[in-house]
TORPA-472223 format. One record per residue: chain; residue in one letter; x, y, z of N, C-alpha, C in turn; residue number from 1. Coordinates in steps of 0.001 Angstrom, whole numbers, m for minus. Example, Ala and Ser with C-alpha at 12.3 -4.5 7.8 and 13.67 -1.06 7.14 Angstrom:
<nodes>
+-------+------+---------+---------+---------+---------+---------+---------+---------+---------+---------+------+
| chain | resn |     nc1 |     nc2 |     nc3 |    cac1 |    cac2 |    cac3 |     cc1 |     cc2 |     cc3 | resi |
+-------+------+---------+---------+---------+---------+---------+---------+---------+---------+---------+------+
|     A |    A |   13190 |   m5690 |    7800 |   12300 |   m4500 |    7800 |   13200 |   m3300 |    7800 |    1 |
|     A |    S |   12850 |   m2250 |    7080 |   13670 |   m1060 |    7140 |   12900 |      30 |    7870 |    2 |
+-------+------+---------+---------+---------+---------+---------+---------+---------+---------+---------+------+
</nodes>
This chain:
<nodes>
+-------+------+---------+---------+---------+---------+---------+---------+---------+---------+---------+------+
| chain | resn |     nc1 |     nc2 |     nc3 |    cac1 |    cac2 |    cac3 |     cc1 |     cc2 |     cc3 | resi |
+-------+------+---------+---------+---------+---------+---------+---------+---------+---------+---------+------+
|     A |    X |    m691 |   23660 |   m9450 |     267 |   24075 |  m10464 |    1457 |   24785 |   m9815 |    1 |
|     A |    X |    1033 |   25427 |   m9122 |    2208 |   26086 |   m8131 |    3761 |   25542 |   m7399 |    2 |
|     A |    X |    2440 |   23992 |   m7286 |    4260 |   23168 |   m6687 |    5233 |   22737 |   m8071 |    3 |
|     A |    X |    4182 |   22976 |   m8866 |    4994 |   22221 |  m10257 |    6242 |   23400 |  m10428 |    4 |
|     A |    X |    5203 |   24861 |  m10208 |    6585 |   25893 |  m10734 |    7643 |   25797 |   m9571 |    5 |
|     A |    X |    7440 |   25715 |   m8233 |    8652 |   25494 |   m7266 |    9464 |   24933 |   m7367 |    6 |
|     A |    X |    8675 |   23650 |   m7752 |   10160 |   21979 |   m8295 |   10974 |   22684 |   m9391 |    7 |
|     A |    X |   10120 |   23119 |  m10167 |   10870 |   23618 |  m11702 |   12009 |   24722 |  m11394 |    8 |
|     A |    X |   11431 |   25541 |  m10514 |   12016 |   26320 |  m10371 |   13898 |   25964 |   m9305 |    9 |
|     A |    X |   13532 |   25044 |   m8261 |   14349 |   24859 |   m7649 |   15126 |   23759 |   m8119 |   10 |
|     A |    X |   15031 |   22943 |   m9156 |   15706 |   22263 |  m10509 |   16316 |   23496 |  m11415 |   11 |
|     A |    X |   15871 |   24082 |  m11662 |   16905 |   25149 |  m12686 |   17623 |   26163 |  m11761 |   12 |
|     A |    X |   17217 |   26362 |  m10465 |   18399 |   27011 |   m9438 |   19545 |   25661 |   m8994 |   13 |
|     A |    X |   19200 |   24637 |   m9206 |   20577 |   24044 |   m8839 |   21597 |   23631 |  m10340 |   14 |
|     A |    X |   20996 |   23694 |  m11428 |   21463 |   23447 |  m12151 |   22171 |   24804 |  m12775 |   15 |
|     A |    X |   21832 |   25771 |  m12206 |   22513 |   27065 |  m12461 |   23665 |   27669 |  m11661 |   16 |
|     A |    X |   23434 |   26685 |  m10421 |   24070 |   26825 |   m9469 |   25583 |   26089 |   m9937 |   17 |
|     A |    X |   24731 |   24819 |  m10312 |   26626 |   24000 |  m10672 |   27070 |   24728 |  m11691 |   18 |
|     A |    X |   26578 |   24896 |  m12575 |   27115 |   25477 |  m13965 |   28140 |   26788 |  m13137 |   19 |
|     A |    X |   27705 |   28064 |  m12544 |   27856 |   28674 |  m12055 |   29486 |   28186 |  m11227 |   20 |
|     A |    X |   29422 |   27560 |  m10292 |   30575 |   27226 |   m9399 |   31515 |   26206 |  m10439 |   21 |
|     A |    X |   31051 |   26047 |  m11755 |   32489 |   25070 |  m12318 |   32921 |   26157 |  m13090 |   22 |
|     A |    X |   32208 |   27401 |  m13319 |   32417 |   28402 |  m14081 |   33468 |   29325 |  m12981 |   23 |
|     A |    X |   33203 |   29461 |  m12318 |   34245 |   30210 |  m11276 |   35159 |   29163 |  m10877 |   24 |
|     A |    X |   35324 |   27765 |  m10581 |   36155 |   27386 |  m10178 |   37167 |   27105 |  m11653 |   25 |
|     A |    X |   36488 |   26771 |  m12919 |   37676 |   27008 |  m13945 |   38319 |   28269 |  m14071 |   26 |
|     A |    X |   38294 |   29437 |  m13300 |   38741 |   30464 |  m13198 |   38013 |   31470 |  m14456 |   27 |
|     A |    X |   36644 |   31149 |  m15154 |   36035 |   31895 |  m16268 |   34985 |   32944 |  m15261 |   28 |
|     A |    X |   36112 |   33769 |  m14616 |   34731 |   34769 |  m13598 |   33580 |   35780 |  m14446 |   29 |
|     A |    X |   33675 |   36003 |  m15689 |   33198 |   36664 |  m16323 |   32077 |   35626 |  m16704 |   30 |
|     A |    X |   31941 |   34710 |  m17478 |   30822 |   33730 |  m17677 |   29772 |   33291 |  m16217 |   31 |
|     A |    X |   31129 |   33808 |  m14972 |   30341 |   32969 |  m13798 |   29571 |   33873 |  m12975 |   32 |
|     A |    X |   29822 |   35384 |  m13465 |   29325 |   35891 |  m13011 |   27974 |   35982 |  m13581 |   33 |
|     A |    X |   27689 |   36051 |  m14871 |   26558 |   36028 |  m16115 |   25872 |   35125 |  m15279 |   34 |
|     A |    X |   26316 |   33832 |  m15296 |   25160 |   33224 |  m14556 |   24620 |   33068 |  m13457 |   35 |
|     A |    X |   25654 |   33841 |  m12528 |   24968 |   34067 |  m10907 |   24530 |   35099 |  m11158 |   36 |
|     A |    X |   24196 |   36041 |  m11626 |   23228 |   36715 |  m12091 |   21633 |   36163 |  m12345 |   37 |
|     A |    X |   21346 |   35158 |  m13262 |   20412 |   35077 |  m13640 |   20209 |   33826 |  m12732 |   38 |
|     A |    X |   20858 |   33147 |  m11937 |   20245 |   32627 |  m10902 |   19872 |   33507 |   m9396 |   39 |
|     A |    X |   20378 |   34769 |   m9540 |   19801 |   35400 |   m8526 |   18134 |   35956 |   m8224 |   40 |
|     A |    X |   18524 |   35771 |  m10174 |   16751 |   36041 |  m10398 |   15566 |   35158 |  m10451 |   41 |
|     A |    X |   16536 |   34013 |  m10163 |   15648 |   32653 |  m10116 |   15402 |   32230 |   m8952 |   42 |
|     A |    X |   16191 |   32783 |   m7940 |   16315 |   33083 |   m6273 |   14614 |   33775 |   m6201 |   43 |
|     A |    X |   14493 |   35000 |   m6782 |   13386 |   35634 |   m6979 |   11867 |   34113 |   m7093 |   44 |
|     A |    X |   11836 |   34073 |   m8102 |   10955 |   33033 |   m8497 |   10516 |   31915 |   m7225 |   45 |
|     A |    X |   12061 |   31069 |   m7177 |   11516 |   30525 |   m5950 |   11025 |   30763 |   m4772 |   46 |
|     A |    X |   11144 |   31959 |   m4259 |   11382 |   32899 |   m2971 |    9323 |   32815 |   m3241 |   47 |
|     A |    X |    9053 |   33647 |   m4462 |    7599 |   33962 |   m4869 |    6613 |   32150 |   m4100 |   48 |
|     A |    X |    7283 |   31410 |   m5569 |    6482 |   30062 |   m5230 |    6752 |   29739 |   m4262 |   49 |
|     A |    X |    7549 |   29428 |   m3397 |    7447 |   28961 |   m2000 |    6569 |   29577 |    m768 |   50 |
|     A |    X |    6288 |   30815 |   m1025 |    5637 |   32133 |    m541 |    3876 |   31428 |   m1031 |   51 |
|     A |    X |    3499 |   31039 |   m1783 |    2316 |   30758 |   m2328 |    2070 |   29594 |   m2097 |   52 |
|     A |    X |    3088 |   28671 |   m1713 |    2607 |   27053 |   m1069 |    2565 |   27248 |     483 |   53 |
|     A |    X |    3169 |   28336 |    1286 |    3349 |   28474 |    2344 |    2362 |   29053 |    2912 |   54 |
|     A |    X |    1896 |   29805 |    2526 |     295 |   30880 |    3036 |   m1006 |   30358 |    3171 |   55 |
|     A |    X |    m957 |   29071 |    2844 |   m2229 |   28100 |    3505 |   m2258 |   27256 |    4396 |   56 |
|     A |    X |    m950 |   27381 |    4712 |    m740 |   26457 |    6651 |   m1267 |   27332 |    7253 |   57 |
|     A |    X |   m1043 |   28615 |    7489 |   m1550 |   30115 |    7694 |   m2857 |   30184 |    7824 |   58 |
|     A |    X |   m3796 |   29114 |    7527 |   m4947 |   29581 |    7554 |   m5706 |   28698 |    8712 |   59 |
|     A |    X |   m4550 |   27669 |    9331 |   m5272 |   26887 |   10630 |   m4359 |   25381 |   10078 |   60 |
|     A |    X |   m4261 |   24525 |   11243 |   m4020 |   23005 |   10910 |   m2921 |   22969 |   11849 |   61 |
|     A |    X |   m2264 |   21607 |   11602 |   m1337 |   20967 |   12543 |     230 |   21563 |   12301 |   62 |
|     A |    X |     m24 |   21701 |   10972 |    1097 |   21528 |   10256 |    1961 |   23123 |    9864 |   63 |
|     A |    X |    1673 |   24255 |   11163 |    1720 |   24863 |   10184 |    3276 |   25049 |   10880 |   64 |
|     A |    X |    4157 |   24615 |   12324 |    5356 |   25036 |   12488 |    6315 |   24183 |   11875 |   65 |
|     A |    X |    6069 |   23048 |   11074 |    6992 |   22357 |    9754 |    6692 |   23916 |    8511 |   66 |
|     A |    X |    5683 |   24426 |    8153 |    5643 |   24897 |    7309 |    7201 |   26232 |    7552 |   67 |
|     A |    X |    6857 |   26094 |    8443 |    7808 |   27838 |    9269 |    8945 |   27450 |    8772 |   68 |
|     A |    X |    9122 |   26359 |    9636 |   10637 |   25723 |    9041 |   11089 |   25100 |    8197 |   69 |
|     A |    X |   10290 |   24823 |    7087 |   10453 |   24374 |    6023 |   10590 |   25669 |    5391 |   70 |
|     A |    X |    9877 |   27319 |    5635 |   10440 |   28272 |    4586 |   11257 |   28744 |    5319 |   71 |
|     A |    X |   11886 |   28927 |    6737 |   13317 |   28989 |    7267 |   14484 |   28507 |    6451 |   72 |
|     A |    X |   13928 |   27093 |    6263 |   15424 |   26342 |    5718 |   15230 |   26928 |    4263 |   73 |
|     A |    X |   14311 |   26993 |    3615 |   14562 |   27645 |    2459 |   15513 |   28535 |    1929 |   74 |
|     A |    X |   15219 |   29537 |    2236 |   15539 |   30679 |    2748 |   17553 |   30762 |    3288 |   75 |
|     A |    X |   17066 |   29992 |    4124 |   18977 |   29468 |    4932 |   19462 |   28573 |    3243 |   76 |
|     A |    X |   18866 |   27381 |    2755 |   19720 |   27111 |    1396 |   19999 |   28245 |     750 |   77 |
|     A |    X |   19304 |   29196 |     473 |   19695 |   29933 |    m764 |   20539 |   30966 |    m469 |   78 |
|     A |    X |   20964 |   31857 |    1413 |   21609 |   31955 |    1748 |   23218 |   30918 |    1774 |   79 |
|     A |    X |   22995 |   29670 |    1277 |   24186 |   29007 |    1728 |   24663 |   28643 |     101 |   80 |
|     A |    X |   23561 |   28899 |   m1106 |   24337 |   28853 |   m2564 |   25029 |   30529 |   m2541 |   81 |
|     A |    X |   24600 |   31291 |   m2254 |   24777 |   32487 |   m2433 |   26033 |   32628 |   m1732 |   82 |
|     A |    X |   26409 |   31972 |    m435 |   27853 |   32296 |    m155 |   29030 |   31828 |    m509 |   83 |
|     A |    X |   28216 |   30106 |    m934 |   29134 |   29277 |   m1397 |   29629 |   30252 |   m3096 |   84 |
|     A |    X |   29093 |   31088 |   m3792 |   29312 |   30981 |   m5233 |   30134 |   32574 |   m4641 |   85 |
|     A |    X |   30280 |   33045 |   m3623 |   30662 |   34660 |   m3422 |   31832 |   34018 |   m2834 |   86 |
|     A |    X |   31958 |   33072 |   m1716 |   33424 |   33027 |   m1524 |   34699 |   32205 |   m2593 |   87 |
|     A |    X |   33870 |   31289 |   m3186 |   34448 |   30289 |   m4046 |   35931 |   31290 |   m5144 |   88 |
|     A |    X |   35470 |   32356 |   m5483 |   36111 |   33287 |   m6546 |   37368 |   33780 |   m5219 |   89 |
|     A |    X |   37032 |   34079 |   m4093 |   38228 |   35027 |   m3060 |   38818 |   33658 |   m2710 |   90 |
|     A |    X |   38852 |   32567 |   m2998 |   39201 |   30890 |   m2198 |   39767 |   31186 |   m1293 |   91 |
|     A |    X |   37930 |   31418 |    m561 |   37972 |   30814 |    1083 |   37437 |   29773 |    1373 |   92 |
|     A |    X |   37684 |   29430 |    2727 |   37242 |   27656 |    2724 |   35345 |   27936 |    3014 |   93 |
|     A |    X |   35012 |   26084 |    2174 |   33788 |   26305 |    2098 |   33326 |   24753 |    2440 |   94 |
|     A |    X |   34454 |   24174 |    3257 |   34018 |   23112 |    4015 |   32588 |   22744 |    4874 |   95 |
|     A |    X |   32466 |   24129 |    5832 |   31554 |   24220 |    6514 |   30394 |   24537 |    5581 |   96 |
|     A |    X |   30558 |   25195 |    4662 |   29072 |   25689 |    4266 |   28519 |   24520 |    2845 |   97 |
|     A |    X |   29852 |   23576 |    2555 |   29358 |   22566 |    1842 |   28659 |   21584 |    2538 |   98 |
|     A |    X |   29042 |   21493 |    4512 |   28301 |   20563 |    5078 |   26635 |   20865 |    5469 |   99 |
|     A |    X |   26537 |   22459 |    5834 |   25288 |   23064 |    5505 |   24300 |   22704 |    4294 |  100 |
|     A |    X |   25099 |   23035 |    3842 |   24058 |   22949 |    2411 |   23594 |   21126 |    2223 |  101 |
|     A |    X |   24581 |   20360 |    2578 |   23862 |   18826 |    2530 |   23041 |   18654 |    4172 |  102 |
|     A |    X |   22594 |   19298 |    5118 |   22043 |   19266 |    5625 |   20565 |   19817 |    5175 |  103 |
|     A |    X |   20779 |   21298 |    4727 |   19418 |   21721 |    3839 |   18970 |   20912 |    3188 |  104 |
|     A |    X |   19631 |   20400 |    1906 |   19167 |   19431 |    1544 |   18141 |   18133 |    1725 |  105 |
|     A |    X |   18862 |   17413 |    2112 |   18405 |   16821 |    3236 |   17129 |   16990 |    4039 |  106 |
|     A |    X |   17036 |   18076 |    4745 |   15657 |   18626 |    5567 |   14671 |   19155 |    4571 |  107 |
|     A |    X |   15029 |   20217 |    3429 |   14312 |   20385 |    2267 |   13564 |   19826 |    2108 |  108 |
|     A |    X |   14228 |   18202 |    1710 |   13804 |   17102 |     889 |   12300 |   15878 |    1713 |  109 |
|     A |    X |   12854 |   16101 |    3157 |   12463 |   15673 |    3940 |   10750 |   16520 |    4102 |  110 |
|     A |    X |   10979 |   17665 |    4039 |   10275 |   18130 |    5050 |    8959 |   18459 |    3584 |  111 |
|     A |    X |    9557 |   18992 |    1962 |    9221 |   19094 |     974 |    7926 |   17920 |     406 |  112 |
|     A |    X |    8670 |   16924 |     333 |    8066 |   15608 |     106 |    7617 |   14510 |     935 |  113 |
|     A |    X |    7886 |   14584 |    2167 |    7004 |   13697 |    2875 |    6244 |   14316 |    4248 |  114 |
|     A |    X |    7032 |   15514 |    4810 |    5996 |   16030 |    5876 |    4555 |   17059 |    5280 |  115 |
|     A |    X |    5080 |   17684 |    4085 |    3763 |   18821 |    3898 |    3669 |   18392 |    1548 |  116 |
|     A |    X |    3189 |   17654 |    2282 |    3022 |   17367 |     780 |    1346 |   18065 |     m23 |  117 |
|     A |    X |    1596 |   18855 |     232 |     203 |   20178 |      30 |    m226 |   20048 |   m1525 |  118 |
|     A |    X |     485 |   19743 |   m2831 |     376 |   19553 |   m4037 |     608 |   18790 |   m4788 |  119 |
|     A |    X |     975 |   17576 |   m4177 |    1288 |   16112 |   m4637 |     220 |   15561 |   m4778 |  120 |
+-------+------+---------+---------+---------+---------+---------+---------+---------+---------+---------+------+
</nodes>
């Protein structure tokens, strides 16, 4: 049940996330802040469930330095929504950290669903 709340959870952090950055980039900083707010708290949530799929590589197996770096990169995405939605409002460039974040992605996705598939 646990991976179910992670997916869920990291589906309503990106969807809070866009909402969030079209909300600051239409210049509505007051709405955009409301909701980087309550995705910070959803930062929380995922941070928890990922923490609870991660603590049983921990207990012996092959698999457990994908696990490391699979909650590394975690960890580094939500560092890289969090800067992208803090610089977006001062417009600084976010070239580099838009190419980051499709790399997380990417490895996330990779490493999520086909290297440690622990609850599938």
């Amino acid at each position: 049940m646990n991976t179910h709340l992670h997916i869920t959870a990291w589906a309503l952090g990106f969807i809070l996330f866009a909402i969030a950055y079209v909300m600051y980039k239409k210049g509505n900083t007051k709405a955009g802040k409301i909701i980087h707010m309550v995705l910070r708290l959803d930062y929380l949530l995922i941070l928890y469930s990922g923490g609870e799929l991660i603590t049983p590589y921990f207990n012996g197996g092959n698999l457990l330095p994908e696990a490391i770096v699979k909650g590394v990169a975690g960890i580094w995405m939500i560092v890289i929504m969090e800067m992208l939605l803090v610089r977006l409002p001062k417009q600084k460039p976010l070239k580099a950290l838009w190419i980051q974040f499709i790399i997380a992605v990417i490895l996330l996705l990779v490493l999520g669903f086909v290297r440690l598939p622990m609850g599938v």
